[in-house]
C-alpha positions in Angstrom: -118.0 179.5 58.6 -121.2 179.9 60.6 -121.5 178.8 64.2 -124.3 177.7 66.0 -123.6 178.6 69.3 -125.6 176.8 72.2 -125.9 178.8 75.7 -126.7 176.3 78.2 -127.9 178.9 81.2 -129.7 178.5 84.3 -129.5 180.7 87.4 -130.1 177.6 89.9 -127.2 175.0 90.5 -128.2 171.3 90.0 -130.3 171.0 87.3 -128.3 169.7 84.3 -126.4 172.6 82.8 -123.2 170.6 82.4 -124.7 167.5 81.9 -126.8 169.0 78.7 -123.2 170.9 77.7 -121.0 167.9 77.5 -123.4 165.6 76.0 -124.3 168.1 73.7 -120.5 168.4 72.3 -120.2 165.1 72.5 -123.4 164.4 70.2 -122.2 167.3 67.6 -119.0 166.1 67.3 -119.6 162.4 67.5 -122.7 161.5 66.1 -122.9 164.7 63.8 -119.9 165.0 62.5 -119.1 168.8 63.4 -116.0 170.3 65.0 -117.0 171.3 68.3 -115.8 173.1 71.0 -117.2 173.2 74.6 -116.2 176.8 76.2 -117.1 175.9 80.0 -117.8 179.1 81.8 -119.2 177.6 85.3 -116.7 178.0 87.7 -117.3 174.5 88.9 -115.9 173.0 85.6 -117.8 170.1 85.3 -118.7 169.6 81.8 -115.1 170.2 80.7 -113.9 167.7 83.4 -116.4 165.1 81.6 -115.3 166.0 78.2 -111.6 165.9 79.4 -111.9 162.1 80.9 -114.7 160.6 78.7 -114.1 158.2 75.9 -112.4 160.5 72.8 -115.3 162.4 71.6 -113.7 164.6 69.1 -114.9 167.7 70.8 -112.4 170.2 72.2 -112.9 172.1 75.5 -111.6 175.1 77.2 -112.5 176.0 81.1 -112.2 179.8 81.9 -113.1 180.9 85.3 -113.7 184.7 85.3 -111.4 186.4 87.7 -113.4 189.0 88.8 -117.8 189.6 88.5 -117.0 193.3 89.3 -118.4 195.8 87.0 -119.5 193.6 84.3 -116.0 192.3 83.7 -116.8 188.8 83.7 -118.9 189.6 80.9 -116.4 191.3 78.2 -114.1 188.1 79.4 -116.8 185.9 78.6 -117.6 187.4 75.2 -114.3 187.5 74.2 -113.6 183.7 74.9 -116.4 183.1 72.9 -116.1 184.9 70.0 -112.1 183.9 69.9 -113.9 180.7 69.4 -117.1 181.9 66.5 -116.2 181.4 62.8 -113.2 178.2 64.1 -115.5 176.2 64.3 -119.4 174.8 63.2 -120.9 174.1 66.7 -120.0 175.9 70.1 -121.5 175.0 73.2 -121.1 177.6 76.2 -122.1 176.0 80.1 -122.6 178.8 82.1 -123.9 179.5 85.8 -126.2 183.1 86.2 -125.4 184.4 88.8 -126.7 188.0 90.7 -124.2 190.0 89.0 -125.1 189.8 85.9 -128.4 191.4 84.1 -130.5 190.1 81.3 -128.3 190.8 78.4 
């Protein structure tokens, strides 16, 4: 199965990353009929929390919180709970906060 995965990415807090992440899972998996899975990456957890409490939306959600942003760990981690995820399901939507210590890959 082919994913469409959706990065929701923005280096500056407050401007609707989770917001766009959890009503995006909740639109595939409601409205469009797609199993859907929200991998929340901000440390924060907010879209997760919102997918967790709202109305059942169909879409599942997982919250990882990288232990450590030293030496690009936080980025294998971060690949590898996303592509534990590819191929399981049609749409994947990934909320995640850029921060300093990670480059433009």
């Amino acid at each position: 199965m082919d994913t469409l995965r959706i990065l929701v990415v923005s280096q500056k807090g407050g401007v609707g990353k989770s917001t766009v992440s959890a009503n995006l899972a909740a639109w595939y998996s409601d409205i469009d009929n797609k199993s859907t899975i929200l991998v929340d990456l901000d440390p924060h957890g907010s879209s997760s929390s919102w997918i967790k409490n709202a109305r059942h939306t169909g879409a599942l959600y997982e919250h990882f919180v990288a232990e450590s942003f030293s030496e690009r760990r936080w980025l294998i981690d971060s690949r590898q709970k996303i592509r534990k995820h590819q191929g399981k399901f049609e749409t994947l939507i990934c909320d995640l906060t850029w921060t300093a210590a990670m480059d433009s890959e």
